[in-house]
C-alpha positions as semicolon CSV with decimal commas, in nm:
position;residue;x (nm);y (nm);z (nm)
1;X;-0,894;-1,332;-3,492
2;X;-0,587;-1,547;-3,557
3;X;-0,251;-1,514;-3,426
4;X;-0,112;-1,513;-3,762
5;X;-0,400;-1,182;-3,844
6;X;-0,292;-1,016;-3,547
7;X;0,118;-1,078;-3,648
8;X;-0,034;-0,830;-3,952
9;X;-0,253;-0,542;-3,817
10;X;-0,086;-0,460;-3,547
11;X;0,239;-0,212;-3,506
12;X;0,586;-0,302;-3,395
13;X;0,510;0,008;-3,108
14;X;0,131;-0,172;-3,070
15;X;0,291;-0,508;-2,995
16;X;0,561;-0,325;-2,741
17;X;0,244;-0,205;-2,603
18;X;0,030;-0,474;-2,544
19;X;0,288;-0,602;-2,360
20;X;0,187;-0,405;-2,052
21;X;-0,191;-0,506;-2,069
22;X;-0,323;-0,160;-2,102
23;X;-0,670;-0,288;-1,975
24;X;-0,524;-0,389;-1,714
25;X;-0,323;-0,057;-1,578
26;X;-0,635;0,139;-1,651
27;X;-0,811;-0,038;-1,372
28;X;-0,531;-0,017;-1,130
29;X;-0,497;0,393;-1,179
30;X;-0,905;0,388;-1,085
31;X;-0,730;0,314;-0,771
32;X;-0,496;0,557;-0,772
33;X;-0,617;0,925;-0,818
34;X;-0,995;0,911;-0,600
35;X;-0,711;0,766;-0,333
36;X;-0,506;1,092;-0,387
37;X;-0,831;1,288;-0,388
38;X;-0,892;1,131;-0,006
39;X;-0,565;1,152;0,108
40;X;-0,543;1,536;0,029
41;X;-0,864;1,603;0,191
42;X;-0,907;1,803;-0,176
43;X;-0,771;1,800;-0,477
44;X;-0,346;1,758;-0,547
45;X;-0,206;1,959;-0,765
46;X;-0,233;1,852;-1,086
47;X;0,119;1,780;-1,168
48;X;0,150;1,543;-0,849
49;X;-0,180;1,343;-0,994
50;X;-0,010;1,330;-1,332
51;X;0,331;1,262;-1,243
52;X;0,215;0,978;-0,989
53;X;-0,008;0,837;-1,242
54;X;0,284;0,844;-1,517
55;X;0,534;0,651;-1,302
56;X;0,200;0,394;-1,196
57;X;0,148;0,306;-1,552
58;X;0,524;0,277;-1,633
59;X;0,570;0,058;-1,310
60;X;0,238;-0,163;-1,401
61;X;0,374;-0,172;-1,721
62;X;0,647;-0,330;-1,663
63;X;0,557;-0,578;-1,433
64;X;0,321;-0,690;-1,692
65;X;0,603;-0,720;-1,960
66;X;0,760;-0,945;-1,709
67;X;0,452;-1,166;-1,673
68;X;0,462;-1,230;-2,048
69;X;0,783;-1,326;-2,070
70;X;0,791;-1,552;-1,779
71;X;0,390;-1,699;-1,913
72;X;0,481;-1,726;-2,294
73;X;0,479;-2,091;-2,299
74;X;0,144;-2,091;-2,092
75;X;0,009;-1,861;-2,324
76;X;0,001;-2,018;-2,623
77;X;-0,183;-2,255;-2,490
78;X;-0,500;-2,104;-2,358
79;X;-0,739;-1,949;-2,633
80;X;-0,757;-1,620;-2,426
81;X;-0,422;-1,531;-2,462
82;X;-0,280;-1,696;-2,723
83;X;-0,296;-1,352;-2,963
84;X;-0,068;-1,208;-2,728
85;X;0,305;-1,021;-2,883
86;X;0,527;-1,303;-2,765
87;X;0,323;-1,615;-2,905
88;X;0,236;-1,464;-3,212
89;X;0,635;-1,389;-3,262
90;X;0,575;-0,979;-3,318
91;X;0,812;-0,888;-3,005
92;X;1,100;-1,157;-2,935
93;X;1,140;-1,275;-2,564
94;X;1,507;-1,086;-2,550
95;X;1,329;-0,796;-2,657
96;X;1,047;-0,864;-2,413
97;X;1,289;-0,861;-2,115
98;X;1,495;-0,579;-2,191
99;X;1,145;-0,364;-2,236
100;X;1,059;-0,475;-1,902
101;X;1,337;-0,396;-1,707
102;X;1,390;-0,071;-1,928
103;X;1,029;0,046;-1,837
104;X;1,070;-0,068;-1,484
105;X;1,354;0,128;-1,411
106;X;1,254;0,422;-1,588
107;X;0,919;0,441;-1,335
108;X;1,156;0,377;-1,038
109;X;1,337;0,667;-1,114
110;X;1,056;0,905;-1,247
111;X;0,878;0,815;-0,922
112;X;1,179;0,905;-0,694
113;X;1,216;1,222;-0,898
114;X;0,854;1,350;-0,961
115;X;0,673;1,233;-0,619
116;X;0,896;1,083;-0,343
117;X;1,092;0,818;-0,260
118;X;0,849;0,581;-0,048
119;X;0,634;0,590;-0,344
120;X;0,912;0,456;-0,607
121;X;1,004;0,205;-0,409
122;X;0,629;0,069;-0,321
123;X;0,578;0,081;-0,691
124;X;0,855;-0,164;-0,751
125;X;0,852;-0,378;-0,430
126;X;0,467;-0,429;-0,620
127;X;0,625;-0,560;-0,943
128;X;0,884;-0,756;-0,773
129;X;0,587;-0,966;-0,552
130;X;0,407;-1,012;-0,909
131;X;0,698;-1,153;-1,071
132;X;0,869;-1,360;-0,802
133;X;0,564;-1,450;-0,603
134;X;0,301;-1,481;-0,814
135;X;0,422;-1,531;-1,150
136;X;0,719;-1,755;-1,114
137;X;0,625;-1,936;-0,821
138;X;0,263;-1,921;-0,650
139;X;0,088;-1,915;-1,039
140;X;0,168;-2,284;-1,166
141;X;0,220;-2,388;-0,764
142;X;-0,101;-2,341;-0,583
143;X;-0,478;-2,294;-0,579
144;X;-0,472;-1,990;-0,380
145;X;-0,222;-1,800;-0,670
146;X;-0,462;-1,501;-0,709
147;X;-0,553;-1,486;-0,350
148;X;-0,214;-1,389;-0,227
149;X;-0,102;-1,272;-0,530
150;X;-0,326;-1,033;-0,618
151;X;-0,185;-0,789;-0,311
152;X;0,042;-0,648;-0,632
153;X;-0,279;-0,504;-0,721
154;X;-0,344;-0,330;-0,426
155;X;-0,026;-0,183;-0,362
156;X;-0,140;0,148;-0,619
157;X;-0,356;0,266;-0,353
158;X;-0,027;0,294;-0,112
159;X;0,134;0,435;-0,409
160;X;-0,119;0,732;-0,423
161;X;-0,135;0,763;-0,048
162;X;0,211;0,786;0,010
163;X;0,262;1,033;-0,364
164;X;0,040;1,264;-0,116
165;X;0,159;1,223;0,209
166;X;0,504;1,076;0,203
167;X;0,332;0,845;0,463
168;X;0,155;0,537;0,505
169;X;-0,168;0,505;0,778
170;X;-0,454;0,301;0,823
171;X;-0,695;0,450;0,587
172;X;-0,481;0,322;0,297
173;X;-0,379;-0,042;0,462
174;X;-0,785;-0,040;0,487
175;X;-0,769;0,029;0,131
176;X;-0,502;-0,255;0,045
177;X;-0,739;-0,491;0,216
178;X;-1,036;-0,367;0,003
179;X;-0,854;-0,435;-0,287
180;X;-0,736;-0,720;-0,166
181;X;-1,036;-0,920;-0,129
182;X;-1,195;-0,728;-0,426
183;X;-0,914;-0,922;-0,645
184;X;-1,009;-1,302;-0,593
185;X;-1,375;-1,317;-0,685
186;X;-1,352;-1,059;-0,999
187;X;-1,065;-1,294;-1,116
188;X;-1,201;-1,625;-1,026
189;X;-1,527;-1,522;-1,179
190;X;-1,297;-1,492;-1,503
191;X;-1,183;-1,826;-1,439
192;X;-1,483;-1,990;-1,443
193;X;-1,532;-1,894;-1,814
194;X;-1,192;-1,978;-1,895
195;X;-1,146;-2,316;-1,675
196;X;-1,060;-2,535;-2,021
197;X;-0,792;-2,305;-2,059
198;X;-0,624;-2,307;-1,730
199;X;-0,678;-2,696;-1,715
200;X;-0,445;-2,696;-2,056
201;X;-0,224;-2,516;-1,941
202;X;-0,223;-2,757;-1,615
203;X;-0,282;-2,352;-1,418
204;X;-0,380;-2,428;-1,098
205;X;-0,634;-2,159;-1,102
206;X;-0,921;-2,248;-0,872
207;X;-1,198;-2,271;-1,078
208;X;-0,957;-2,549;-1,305
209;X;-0,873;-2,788;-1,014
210;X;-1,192;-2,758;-0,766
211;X;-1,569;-2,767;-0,806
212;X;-1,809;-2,521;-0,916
213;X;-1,950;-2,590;-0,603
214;X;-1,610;-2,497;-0,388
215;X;-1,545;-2,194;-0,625
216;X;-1,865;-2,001;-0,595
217;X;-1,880;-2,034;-0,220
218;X;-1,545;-1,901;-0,181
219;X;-1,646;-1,614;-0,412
220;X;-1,922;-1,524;-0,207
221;X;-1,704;-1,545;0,092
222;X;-1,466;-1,312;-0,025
223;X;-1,703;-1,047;-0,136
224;X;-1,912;-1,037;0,228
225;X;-1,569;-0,948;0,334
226;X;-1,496;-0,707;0,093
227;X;-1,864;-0,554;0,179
228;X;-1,737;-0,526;0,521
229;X;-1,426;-0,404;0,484
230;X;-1,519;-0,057;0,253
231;X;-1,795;-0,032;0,509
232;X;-1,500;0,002;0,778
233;X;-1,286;0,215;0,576
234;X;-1,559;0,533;0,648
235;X;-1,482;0,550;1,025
236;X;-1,120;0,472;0,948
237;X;-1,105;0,751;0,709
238;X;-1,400;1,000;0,777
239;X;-1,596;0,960;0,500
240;X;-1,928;1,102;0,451
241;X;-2,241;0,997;0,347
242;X;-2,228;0,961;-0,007
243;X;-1,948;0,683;0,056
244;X;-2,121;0,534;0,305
245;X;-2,450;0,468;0,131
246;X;-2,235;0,427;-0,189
247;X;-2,045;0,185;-0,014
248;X;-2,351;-0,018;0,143
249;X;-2,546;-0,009;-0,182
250;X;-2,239;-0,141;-0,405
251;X;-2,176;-0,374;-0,189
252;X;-2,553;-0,541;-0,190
253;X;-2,524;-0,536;-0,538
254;X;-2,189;-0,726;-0,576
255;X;-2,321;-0,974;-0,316
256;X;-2,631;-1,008;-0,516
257;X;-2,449;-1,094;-0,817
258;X;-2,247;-1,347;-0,645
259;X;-2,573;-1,549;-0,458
260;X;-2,671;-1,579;-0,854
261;X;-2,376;-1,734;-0,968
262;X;-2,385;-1,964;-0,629
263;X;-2,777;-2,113;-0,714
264;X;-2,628;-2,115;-1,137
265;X;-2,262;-2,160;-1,166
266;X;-2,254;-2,129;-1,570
267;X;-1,992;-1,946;-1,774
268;X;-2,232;-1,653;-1,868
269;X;-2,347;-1,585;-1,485
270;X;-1,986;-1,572;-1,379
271;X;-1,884;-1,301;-1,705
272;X;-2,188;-1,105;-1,559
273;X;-2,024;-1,122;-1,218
274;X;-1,693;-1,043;-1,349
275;X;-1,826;-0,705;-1,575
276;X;-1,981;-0,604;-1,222
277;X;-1,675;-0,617;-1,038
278;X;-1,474;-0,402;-1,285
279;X;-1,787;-0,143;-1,267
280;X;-1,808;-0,177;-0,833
281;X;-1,406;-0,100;-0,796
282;X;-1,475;0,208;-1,049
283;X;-1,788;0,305;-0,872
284;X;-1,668;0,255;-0,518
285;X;-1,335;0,485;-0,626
286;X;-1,521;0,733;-0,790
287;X;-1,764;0,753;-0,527
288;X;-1,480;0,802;-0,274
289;X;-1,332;1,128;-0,440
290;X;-1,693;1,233;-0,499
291;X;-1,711;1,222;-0,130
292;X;-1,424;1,397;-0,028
293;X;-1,471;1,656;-0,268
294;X;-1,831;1,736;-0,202
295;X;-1,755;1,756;0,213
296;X;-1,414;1,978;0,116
297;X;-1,630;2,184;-0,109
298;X;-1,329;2,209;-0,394
């Protein structure tokens, strides 16, 4: 679809929408509410789940809006997002930026109000790290952009930790970590099918700048890690045994997937890897709360 097709289907309120990469925030509230689920030993009352999940999205949100406005001129170079609001002239960059600080400060306060005050501000001390460090400066900068700037993507599991407990501990820093290392191979995976586009864009996204070679072995690096550390976050956090063998199992699997695009390093091995790592972080998640609810019996 054209950019000039889009400019005509969609909405003024779609465009406004798209804006804060709604595919995007759905993955990072996976993280959220199993993390609630843990940290309650149960389930949270539903208003708490709802309310923490509301000022998530608003917060993720908004830090995307940010991202657009600060990547427009990137973005209309690379084929994968050149249909976004901002190239494609449906939302104007001074609209753009007023949205994002609008929506950001509306989750700051809705946070504050609704959960607690640690949360609120761990929600935006996420979105400032995305914009300042990884947007404006480690994106266009450095080779390892996604590896310490995908800890904004972690910080929603401290968000529903702390929404429960007002607290931080180890379980959820164990957490961070797990998301942490989960966020470099799933996006470099990406990457690989995308490399033209980053090298247009003169991105130095890993994939765009190093070998195949370099790339893959770093993926599977990061994802023996990442195998370890969710095997480490059962002690840390008591889980059971439908985590644990979850956990193990998941794990194989990812690693599996990752040895294959090692030996064949081709666009369409690297999109399988990347569709397995959205479906790992919602199975591991899912089999966390599954966990917690089936040792609580809730």
């Amino acid at each position: 679809m054209t950019a000039l097709s889009q400019v005509k289907t969609r909405s003024r309120p779609a465009a406004f929408l798209a804006l804060t990469k709604p595919r995007i925030i759905e993955l990072l509230l996976v993280e959220t509410v199993p993390v609630m689920i843990v940290a309650d030993k149960g389930l949270p009352s539903l208003w708490l789940v709802v309310a923490t999940v509301l000022g998530g999205t608003l917060a993720a949100g908004g830090a995307n809006a940010f991202n657009m406005y600060i990547d427009r001129d990137i973005d209309r170079l690379m084929d994968r997002t050149k249909n976004r609001p901002l190239v494609t002239g449906e939302v104007s960059p001074t609209e753009s930026l007023v949205f994002a600080f609008i929506v950001e400060a509306v989750a700051f306060v809705w946070l504050w109000r609704f959960v607690n005050l640690l949360s609120a501000v761990l929600a935006v001390c996420a979105t400032l790290f995305y914009v300042f460090i990884y947007t404006l400066w480690l994106k266009r900068t450095s080779t390892r952009n996604i590896v310490i700037g995908g800890a904004a993507g972690a910080v929603p599991v401290l968000v529903g930790w702390s929404a429960v407990t007002n607290s931080l501990d180890w379980a959820p820093v164990v957490l961070f970590l797990v998301v942490f290392y989960w966020t470099p191979p799933h996006f470099w995976a990406l990457a690989i099918r995308y490399r033209d586009d980053y090298q247009a864009a003169e991105v130095p996204m890993l994939p765009a700048v190093a070998s195949l070679r370099v790339v893959t072995g770093k993926i599977l690096a990061y994802t023996i890690v990442l195998w370890a550390l969710t095997l480490a976050f059962a002690p840390v956090a008591g889980m059971g045994w439908i985590y644990i063998v979850s956990a193990f199992l998941l794990g194989a699997t990812f690693t599996y997937f990752a040895l294959v695009v090692m030996r064949s390093p081709e666009p369409a091995q690297a999109m399988r890897l990347f569709g397995w790592s959205i479906t790992y972080l919602i199975l591991l998640f899912g089999a966390m709360a599954v966990d917690q609810i089936a040792r609580t019996g809730v």
